[in-house]
N, C-alpha and C positions, 0 to 999 in steps of 0.2 A: 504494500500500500504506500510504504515511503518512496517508492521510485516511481510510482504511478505520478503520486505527489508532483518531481519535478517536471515530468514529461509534461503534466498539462499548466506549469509554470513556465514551460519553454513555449505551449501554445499561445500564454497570453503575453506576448510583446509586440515587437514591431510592425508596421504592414508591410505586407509582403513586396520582394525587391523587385519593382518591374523587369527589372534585368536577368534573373533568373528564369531559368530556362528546364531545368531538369529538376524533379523531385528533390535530387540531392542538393542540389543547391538552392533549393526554397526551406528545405527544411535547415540543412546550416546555416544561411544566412538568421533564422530564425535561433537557433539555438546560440550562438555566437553572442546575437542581441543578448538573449537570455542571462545566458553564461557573463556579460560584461556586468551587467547591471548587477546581478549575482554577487559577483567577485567586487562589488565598488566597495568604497566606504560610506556608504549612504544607510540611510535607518532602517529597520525592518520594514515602517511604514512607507517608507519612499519610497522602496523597493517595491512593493507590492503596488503603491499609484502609478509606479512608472510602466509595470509589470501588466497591471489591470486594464481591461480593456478594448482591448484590441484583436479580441483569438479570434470574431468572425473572419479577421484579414487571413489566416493560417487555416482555420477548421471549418470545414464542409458543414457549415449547422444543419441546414435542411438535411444535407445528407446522412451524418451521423443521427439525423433524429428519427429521420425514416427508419433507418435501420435499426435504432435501437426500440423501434415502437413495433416494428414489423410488422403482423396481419394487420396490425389497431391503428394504422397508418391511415390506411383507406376507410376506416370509421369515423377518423375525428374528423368534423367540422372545420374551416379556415380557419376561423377565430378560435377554436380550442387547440389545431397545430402552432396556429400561431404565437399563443399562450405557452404551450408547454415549449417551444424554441427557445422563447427568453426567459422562463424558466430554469431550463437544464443547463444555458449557459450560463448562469448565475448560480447556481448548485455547482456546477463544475469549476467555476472560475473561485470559489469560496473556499469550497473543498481543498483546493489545491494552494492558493496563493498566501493560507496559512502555514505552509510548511515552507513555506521558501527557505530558511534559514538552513536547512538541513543540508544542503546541494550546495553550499557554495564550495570552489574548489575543485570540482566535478568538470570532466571531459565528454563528447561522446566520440566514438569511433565509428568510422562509416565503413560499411564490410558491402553490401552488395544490393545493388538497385536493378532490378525486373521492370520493363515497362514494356504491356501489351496493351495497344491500341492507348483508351484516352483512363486507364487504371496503371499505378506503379506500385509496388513493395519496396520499401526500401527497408534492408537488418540493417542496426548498429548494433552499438553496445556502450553501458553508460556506465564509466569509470573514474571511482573515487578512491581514498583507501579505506572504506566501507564496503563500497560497492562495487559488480563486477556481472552487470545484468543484460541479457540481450531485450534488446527494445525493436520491433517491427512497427512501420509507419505504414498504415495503407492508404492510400490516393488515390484521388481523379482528377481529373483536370475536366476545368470549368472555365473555357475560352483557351486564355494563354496564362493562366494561374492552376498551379495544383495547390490542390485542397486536401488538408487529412479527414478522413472519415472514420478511422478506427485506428488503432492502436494497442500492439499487443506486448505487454511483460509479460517477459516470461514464457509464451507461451498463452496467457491469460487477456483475454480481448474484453478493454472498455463496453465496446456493443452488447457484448453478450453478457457481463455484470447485468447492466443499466437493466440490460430487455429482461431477464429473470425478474429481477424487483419491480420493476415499471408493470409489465406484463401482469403478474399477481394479483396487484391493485386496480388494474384496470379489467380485470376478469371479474371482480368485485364488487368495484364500485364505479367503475366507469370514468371517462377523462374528466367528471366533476368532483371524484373521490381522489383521484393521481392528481389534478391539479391542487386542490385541497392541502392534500401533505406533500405537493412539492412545496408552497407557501409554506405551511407549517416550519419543512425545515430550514427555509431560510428567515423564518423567523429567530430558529432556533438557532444556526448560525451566526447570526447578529451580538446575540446575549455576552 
């Protein structure tokens, strides 16, 4: 969960470099930002306003939402997709931008980028002297920008967390029940 932590601390920085061109260099350009601001001498909170923000520019929202909602996709109404989008990325972006401190110092290593058609993979591996974890980015491209849509440690895919738990609740009580306690928790969040 702590490496998950900075993977989506690396989502929320900069906007993406016009000039990048391949996966891998959307996603380092991306991590680098990360990794600076990371490593500054600036406050936990600075860090984190300078950090928050910005992850539509880097993550595929519609797409990772789709995905993480799967059948319940084509159930929700506009306005309730549209709700649970800013949502999840405020769950995610809380989730994560709390741990920042833990990552400073940390490298990632680029090992091997797959790109068929308008989808890429790309393995790293996220190295501290803690840590020693392979991280999988998976992408599409959307015009002349790739986007993350999922992300795997370990082995272990964000999508398929999210959709387990999301899925549940919405089997249940429907996207007025999932909306419900997605607010809840970022109530809870806040505290």
């Amino acid at each position: 969960m702590r490496l998950l932590c900075v993977i989506f601390c690396i989502l929320f920085v900069f906007p993406v470099c016009a000039m990048a061109t391949t996966p891998q260099e959307q996603v380092k350009t991306m991590v680098d930002g990360v990794f600076a601001v990371l490593n500054s001498d600036r406050s936990p909170e600075e860090k984190k306003t300078q950090i928050s923000g910005t992850v539509q520019s880097f993550l595929g929202v519609e797409s990772l939402s789709q995905r993480t909602l799967g059948v319940y996709w084509k159930k929700g109404t506009p306005e309730e997709l549209s709700l649970f989008m800013a949502l999840y990325v405020k769950i995610l972006e809380r989730t994560y931008l709390n741990r920042i401190e833990d990552y400073s110092g940390g490298k990632v290593d680029y090992e091997q980028e797959r790109i068929q058609d308008k989808k890429a993979i790309l393995n790293t591996k996220f190295v501290s002297e803690r840590f020693n974890i392979p991280v999988q980015y998976k992408l599409v491209q959307n015009a002349d920008v790739w986007q993350i849509y999922d992300v795997l440690i370990e082995g272990v895919s964000l999508v398929r967390s999210y959709r387990s738990s999301y899925n549940e609740i919405l089997r249940k009580d429907g996207f007025d029940g999932l909306i419900k306690k997605m607010e809840e928790k970022l109530t809870q969040m806040e505290k």
